[in-house]
C-alpha positions in Angstrom: 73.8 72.2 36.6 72.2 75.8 37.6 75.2 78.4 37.5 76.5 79.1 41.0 77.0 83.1 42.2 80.1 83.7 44.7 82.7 86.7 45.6 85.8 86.6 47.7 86.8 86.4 51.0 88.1 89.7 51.2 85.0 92.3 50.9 85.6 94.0 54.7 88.6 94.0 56.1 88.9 91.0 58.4 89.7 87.3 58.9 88.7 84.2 56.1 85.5 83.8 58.8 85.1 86.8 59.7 84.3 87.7 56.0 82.4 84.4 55.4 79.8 84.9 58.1 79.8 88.7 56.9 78.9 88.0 53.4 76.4 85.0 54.2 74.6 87.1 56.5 74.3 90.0 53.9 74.5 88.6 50.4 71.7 85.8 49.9 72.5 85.3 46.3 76.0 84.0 47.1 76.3 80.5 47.2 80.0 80.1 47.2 83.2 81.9 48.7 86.4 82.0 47.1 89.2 81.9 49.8 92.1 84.2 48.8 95.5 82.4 49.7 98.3 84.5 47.8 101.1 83.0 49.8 101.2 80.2 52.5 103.5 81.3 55.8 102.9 80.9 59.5 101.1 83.5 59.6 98.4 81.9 57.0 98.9 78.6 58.9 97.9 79.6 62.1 94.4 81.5 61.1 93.4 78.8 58.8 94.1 76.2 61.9 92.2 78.5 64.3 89.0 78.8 62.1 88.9 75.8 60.1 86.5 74.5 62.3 84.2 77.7 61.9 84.6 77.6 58.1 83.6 74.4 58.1 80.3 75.1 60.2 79.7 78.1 58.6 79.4 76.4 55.4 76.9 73.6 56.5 75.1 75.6 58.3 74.5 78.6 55.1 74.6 75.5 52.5 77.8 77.4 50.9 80.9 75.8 49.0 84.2 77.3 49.1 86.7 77.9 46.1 90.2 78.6 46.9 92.7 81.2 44.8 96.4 79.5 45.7 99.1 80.9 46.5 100.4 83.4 43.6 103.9 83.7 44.7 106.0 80.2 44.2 105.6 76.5 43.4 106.2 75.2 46.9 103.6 77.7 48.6 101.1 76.6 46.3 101.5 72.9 47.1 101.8 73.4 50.7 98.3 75.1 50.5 96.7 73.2 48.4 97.3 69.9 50.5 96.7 71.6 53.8 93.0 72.3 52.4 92.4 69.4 50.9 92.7 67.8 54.3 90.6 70.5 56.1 88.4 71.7 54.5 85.6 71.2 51.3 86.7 72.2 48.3 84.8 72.4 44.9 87.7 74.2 42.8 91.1 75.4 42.9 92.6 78.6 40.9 95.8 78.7 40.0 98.0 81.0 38.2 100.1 79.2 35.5 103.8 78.9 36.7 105.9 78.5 33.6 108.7 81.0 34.5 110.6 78.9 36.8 113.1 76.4 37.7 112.6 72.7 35.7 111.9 71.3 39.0 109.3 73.6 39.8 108.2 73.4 36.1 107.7 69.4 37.1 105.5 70.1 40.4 103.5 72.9 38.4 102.6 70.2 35.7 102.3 67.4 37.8 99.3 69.4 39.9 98.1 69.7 36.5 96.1 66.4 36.7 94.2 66.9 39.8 90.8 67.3 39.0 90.1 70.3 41.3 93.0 72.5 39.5 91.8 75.5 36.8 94.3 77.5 35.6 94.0 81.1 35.2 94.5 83.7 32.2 96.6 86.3 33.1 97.5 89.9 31.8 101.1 88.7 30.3 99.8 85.0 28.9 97.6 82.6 28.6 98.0 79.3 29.6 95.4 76.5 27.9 94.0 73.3 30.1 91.5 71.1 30.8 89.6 72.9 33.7 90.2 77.1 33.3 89.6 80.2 35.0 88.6 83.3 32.6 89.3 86.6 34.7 87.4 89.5 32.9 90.1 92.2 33.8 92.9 90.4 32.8 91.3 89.5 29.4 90.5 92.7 28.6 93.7 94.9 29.9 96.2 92.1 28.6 97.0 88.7 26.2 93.6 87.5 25.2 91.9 84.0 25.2 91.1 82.3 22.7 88.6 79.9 21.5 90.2 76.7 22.9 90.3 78.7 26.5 86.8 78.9 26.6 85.6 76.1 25.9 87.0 74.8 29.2 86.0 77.3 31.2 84.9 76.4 34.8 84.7 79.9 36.2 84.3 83.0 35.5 85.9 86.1 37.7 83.5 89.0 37.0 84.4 92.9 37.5 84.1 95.7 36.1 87.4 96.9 33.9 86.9 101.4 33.6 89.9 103.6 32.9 92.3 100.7 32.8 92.4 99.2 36.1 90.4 96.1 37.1 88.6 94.4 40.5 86.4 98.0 39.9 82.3 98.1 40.2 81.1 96.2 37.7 79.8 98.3 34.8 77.5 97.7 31.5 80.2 98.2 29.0 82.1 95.7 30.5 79.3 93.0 31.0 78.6 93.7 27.4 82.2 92.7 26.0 82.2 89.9 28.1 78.4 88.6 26.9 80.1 89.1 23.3 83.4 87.0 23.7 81.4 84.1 26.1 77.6 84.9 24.1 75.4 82.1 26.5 78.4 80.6 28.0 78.2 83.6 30.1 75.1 82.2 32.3 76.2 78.7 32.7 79.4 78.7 33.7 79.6 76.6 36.7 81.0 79.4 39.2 81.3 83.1 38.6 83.1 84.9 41.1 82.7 88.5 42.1 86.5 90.0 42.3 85.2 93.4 43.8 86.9 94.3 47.3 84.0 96.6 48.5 81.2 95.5 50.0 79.1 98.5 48.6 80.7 98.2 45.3 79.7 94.3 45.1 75.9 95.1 46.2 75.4 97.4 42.9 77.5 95.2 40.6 75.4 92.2 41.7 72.3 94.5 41.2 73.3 95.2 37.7 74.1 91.5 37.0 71.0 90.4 37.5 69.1 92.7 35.2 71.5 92.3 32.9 70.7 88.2 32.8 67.4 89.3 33.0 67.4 91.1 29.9 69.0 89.2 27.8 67.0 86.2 29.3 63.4 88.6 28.2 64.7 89.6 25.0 68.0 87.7 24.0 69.7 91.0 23.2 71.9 93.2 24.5 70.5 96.4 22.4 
């Protein structure tokens, strides 16, 4: 399976569709969106009920998928998202951030989520968390606990941006591409999904620019020199 290209749905500011039919429109290369839900209240509710049905057009209609980043905030926010979209909408893959610091009840939901086949897990700045399906998030790799071997071997996607000056979701930038073709080496290009995590929509045109000759360098000469 060919490696698919996708960035968030927060690159202007704006609504889930809104951004969708934005980024469609503009970005050809993109193939998939990733639908940031950090928390799930009313608020989130009530615009994922008024533009499901878009989203769902949209994404027939532009031959996108969508991946969804859950809620980052509690156990039972994350559950409530993640079966409201299941119903409503088509999703290839779920992110989630591992939730270890928490009650034993919540500790029980967190694992039991574990075994749907949709669910990565994330590595963040403070730990990393090993599974079956994972996540490996350039920024926090590179400005926190590191990954190791058995990590990323299960990776499933890749969020890409560049890391300058210590801080992360930047313009992606050739030192950066280069440590991550060093820790992933091939990997890097078939990854099923690689997500864009740059919120600016001028920012994302040039890292995407240098993404692509980047592949297509080490694709011409298999070197990075």
């Amino acid at each position: 399976m060919s490696q698919l290209l996708g960035t968030t749905s927060w690159v202007i500011p704006g609504t889930y569709y809104e951004n969708v039919e934005y980024i469609t429109r503009k970005f050809r290369n993109f193939e998939f969106i990733e639908l940031l839900v950090y928390t799930w209240d009313d608020d989130t509710y009530r615009l994922f009920e008024q533009e499901k049905e878009h989203l769902r057009k949209i994404a027939l209609e532009r031959q996108i998928k969508y991946t969804v980043h859950l809620p980052t905030d509690n156990i039972t926010n994350v559950l409530n998202a993640f079966k409201y979209l299941e119903m409503n909408l088509d999703i290839v893959n779920y992110v989630l951030h591992p939730f270890e610091d928490c009650t034993e009840k919540d500790k029980e939901l967190f694992h039991a989520l574990l075994s749907h086949p949709k669910i990565s897990i994330e590595n963040l700045k403070e730990r990393v968390f090993n599974h079956l399906r994972t996540v490996f998030d350039v920024g926090h790799h590179i400005l926190g606990a590191k990954v190791e071997n058995s990590f990323i071997d299960n990776i499933v996607e890749i969020h890409m941006m560049g890391v300058i000056e210590g801080k992360d979701h930047q313009k992606l930038d050739l030192e950066t591409l280069e440590k991550v073709y060093q820790i992933l080496s091939g990997r890097l290009f078939t990854v099923e999904y690689l997500c864009f995590e740059i919120f600016d929509e001028d920012e994302l045109e040039q890292s995407l620019e240098l993404w692509e000759e980047f592949k297509d360098k080490i694709y011409n000469t298999g070197s990075i020199e």
